[in-house]
C-alpha positions as CSV (number, residue, x, y, z in Angstrom):
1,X,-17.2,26.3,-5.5
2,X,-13.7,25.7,-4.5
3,X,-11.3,23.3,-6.8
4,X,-10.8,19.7,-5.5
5,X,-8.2,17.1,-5.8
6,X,-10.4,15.3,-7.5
7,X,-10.9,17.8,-10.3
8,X,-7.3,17.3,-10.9
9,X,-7.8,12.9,-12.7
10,X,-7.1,13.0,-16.0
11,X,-9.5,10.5,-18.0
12,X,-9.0,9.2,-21.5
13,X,-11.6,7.6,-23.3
14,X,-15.3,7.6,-24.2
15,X,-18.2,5.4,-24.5
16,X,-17.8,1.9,-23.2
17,X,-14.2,2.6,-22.7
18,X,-14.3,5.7,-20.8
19,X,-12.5,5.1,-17.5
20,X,-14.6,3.9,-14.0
21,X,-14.1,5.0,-10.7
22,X,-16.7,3.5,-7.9
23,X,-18.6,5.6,-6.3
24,X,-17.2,4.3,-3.2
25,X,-13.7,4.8,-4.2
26,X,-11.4,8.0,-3.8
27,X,-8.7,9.3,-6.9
28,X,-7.9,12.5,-6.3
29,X,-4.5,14.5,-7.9
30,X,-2.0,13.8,-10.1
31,X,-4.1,10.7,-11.4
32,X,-4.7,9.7,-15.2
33,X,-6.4,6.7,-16.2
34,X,-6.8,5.7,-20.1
35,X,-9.4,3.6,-21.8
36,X,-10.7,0.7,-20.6
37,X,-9.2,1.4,-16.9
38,X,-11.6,0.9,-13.8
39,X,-10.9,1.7,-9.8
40,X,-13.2,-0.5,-7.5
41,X,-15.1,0.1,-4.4
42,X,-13.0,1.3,-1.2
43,X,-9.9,1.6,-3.2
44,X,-7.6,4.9,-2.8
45,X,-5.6,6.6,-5.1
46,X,-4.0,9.6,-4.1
47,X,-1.3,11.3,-6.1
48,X,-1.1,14.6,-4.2
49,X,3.1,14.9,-4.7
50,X,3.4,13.1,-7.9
51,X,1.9,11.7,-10.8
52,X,0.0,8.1,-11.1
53,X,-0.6,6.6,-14.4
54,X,-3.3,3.8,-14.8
55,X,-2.3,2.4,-18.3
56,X,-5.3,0.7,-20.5
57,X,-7.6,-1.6,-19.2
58,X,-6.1,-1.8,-16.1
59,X,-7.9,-2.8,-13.0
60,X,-7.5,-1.5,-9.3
61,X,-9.2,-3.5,-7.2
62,X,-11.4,-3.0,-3.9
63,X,-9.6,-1.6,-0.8
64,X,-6.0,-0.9,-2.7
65,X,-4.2,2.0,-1.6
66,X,-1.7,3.6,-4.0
67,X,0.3,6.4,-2.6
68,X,3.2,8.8,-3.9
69,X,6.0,10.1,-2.5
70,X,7.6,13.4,-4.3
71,X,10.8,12.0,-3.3
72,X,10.3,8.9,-5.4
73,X,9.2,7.8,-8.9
74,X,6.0,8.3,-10.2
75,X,3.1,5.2,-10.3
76,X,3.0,3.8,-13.1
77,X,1.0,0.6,-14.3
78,X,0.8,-0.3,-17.8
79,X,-1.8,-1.9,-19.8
80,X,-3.8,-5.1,-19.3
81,X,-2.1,-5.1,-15.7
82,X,-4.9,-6.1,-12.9
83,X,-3.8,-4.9,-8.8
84,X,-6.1,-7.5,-6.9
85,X,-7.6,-6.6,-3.6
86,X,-5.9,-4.6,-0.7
87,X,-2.9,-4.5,-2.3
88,X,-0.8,-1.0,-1.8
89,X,1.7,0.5,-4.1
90,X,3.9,3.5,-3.3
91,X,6.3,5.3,-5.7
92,X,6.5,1.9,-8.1
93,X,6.5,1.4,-11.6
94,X,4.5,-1.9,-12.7
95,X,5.0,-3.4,-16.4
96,X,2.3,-4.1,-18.4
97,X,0.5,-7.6,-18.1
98,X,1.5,-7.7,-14.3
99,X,-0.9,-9.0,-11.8
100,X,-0.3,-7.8,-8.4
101,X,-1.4,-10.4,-6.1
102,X,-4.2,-9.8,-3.4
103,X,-2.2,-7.9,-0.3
104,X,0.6,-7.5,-2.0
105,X,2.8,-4.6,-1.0
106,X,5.4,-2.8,-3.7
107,X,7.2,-0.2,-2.4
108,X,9.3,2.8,-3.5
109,X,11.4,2.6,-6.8
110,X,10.3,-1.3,-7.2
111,X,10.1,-2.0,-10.9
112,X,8.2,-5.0,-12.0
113,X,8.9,-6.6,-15.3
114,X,6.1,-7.3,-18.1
115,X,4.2,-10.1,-17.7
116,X,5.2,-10.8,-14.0
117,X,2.8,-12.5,-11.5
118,X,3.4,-11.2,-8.2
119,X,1.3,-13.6,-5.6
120,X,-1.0,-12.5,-2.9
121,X,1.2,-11.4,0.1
122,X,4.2,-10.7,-1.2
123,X,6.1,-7.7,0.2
124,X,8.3,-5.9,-2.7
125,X,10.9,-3.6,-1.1
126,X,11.7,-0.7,-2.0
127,X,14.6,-0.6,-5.3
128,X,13.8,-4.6,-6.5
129,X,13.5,-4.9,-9.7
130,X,11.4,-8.0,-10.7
131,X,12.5,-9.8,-14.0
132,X,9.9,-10.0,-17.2
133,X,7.4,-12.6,-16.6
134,X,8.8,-14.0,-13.7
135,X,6.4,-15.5,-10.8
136,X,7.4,-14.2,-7.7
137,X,6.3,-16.3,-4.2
138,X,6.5,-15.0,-0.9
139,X,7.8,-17.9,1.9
140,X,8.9,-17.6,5.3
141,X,9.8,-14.1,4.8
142,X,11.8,-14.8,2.2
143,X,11.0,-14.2,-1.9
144,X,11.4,-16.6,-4.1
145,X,11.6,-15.4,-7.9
146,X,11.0,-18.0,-10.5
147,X,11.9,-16.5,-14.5
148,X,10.4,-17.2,-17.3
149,X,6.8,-18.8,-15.0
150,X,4.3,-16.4,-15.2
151,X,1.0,-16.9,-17.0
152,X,0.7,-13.7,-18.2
153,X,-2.5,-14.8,-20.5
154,X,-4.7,-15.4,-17.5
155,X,-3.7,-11.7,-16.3
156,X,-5.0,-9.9,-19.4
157,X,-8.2,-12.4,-19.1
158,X,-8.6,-10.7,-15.9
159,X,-8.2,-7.3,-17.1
160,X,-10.7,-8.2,-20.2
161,X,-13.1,-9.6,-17.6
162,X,-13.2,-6.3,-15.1
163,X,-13.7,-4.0,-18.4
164,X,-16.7,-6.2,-18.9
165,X,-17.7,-5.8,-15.3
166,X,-17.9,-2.0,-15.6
167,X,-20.3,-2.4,-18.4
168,X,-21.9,-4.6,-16.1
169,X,-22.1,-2.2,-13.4
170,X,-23.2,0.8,-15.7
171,X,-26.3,-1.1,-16.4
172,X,-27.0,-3.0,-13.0
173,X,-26.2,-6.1,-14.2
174,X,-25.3,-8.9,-12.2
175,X,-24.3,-12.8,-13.0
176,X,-21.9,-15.3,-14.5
177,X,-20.4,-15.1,-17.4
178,X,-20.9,-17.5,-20.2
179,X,-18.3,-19.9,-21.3
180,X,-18.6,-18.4,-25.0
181,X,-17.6,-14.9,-23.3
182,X,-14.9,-16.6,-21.2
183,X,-13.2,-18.3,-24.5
184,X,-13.8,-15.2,-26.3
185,X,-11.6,-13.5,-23.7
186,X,-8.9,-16.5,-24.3
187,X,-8.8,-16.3,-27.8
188,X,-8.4,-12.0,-27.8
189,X,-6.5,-12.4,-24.9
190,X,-3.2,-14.9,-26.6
191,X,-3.8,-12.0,-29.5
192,X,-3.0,-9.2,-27.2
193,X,0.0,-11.4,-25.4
194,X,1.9,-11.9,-29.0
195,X,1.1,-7.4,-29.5
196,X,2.8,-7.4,-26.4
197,X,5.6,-9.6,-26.9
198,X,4.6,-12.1,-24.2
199,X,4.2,-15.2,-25.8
């Protein structure tokens, strides 16, 4: 049988942490993804000109599309960092404990800070480089960086919550989660901020 692109992903881990691409989703190329990472239904990762690097416990949710560009930098998105739903990023390099807001677009050679909240919408051009743990609104067209206002905790929450969720769907699970599991999440979560030199 003839090699495919998607013989080419690279996944690191095992066990409960071994890396989760959706059946309905597409990574194919120059991909590695390391423990704890997850790509959701009707998302895209292609990395036929260059390499993309899903960092641990990241999350790509449904419908994103990340792309690269030989001419560019690689994709990178470090750990804890969570890239919510039909957002696209092409050629960027994302910090870890970013959230990438739901249609959010980041374009080529953007570099986005640790701890950084971009909101839903926001369009990134290409070269920006967004500060460390700034909050970054998009209005009228226009964006509007506030330092020092992210909430980065609530981002590696997130990612804690969709590693759960792949265990979830492994077993067919379905339902809320307790508030127990939710403050267990808090309380590991402000332990991994302070490893990360977030709080």
């Amino acid at each position: 049988m003839a090699k495919s692109w998607q013989d080419s992903v690279v996944l690191r881990g095992a066990g409960e942490l071994a890396p989760f691409i959706h059946p309905a989703a597409v990574g194919e190329g120059m991909v590695e993804m390391e423990e704890g990472s997850s790509v959701w239904g009707g998302a895209v990762i292609r990395a036929d000109m260059n390499h993309t690097r899903l960092g641990r416990y990241v999350n790509v949710q449904d419908n994103c599309v990340l792309h690269v560009d030989f001419r560019s930098i690689p994709t990178e998105i470090g750990d804890y960092s969570l890239v919510g739903h039909q957002a696209m990023i092409h050629n960027a390099k994302i910090g870890r404990a970013c959230l990438i807001g739901i249609q959010s677009v980041i374009l080529e050679g953007a570099e986005i800070g640790d701890g950084a909240m971009i909101t839903a919408g926001c369009l990134i051009r290409g070269g920006t480089k967004i500060p460390p743990r700034a909050l970054v609104i998009q209005k009228d067209g226009k964006l509007i960086i506030k330092e020092g206002a992210a909430r980065s905790l609530m981002t590696i929450v997130g990612s804690l919550e969709y590693a759960a969720l792949v265990q979830r769907y492994r077993s067919g699970e379905v339902g809320t989660f307790s508030k127990e599991t939710d403050a267990e999440w808090k309380a590991e979560a402000k332990r991994i901020q302070v490893e990360l030199g977030l709080k």
